[in-house]
KOLVEX-453574 format. One line per 4 residues: their letters; for each residue x, y, z of C-alpha. Coordinates in steps of 0.001 Angstrom, whole numbers, plus 524288, in hexadecimal, padded with zeros to 5 digits. Last residue first. Example, Ala and Ser with C-alpha at 12.3 -4.5 7.8 and 13.67 -1.06 7.14 Angstrom:
SA) 83566,7FBDC,81BE4  8300C,7EE6C,81E78
// end
This chain:
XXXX) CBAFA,97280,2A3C6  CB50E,97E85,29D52  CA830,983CB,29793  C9F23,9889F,2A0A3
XXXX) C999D,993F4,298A8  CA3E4,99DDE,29F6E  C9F76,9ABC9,2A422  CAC3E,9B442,2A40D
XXXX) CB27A,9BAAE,2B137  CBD63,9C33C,2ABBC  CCB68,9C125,2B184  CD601,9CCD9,2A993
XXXX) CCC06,9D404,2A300  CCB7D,9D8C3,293B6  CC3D0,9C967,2921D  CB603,9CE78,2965F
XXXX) CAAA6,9D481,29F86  C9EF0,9D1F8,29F18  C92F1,9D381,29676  C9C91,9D913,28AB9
XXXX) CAA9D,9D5B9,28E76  CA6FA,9C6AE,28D8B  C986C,9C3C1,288EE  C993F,9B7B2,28423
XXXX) CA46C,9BB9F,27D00  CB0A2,9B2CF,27D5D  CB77D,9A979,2882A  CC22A,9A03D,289D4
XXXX) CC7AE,999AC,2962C  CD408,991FE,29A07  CD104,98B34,2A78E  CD9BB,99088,2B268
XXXX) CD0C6,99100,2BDFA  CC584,98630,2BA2E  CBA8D,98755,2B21D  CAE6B,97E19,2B07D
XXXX) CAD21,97E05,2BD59  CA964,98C29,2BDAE  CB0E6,996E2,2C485  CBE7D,9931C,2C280
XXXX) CC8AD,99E05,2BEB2  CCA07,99DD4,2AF3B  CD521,99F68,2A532  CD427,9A915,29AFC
XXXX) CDAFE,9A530,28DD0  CD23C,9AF13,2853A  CC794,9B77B,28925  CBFC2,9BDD1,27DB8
XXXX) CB3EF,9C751,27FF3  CBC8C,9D1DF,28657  CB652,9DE0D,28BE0  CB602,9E1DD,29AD2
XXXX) CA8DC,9EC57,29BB8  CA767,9F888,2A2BD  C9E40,9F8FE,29C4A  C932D,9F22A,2958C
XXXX) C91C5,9EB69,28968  C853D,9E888,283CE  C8793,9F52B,27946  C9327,9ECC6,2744E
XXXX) C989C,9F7AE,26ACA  C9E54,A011A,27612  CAD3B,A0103,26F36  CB0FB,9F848,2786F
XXXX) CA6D4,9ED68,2748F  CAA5B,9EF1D,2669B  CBA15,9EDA6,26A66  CB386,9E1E3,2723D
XXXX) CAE8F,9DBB7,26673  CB982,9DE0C,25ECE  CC2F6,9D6CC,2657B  CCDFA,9D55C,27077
XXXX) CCFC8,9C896,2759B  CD511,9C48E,28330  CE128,9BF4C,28AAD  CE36E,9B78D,29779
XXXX) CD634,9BB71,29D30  CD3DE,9B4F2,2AB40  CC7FD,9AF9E,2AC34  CBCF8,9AFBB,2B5BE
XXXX) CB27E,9A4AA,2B305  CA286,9A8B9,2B249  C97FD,99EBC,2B536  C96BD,9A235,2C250
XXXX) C9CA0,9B08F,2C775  CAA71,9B2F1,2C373  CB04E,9BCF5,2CC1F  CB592,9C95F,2C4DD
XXXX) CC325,9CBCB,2C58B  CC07B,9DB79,2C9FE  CC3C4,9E406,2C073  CD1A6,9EC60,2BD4F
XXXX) CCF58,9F558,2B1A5  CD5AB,9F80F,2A47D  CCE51,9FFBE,29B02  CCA78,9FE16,28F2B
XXXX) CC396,A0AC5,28BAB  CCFC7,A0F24,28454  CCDB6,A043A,27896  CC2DE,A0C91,272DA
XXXX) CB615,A0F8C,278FC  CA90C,A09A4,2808A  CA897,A0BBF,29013  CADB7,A05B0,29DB2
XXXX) CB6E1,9FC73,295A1  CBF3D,9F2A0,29E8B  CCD91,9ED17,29B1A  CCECD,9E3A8,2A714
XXXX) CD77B,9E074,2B14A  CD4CB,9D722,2BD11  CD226,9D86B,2CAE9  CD2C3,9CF66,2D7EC
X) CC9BC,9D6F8,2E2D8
// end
């Protein structure tokens, strides 16, 4: 089994809950793309979801609603291994997990090529 880092949070707290675990690279089911995070965004919202402020939120949870300069590995014809992706919210690092991994599977709209 391949595996990737991640900074998870098994509970609500300051900056010391972050913790940094090895995960299975998940397997993208349909309609979802795995990506390979090149760099991410910190912000407020997920210092508020750390903190235990996102009652919807459940842990052990991946945060990070902001990946930037990921590149894909096909799943969906619209996609192909390589292509430069972009994603925000929709639910990142709240219903699933997010950007603080290195290769999180995403749900994609079908936008691409």
């Amino acid at each position: 089994m391949t595996t990737m880092k991640a900074a998870v949070i098994h509970e609500a707290g300051g900056p010391e809950v972050l913790k940094i675990e090895s995960l299975p690279i998940p397997t993208p089911q349909s309609g979802e793309v795995l990506i390979r995070v090149k760099a991410f965004g910190l912000n407020r919202s997920e210092l508020f979801t750390r903190q235990g402020h996102s009652a919807s939120v459940k842990f052990p949870r991946v945060l990070g609603i902001e990946r930037l300069e990921s590149s894909s590995q096909r799943q969906e014809a619209t996609f192909g291994k390589g292509d430069v992706v972009a994603t925000a919210m929709g639910g990142m690092g709240r219903q699933f997990d997010g950007g603080y991994a290195n290769s999180p599977a995403c749900p994609h709209t079908g936008a691409g090529r």
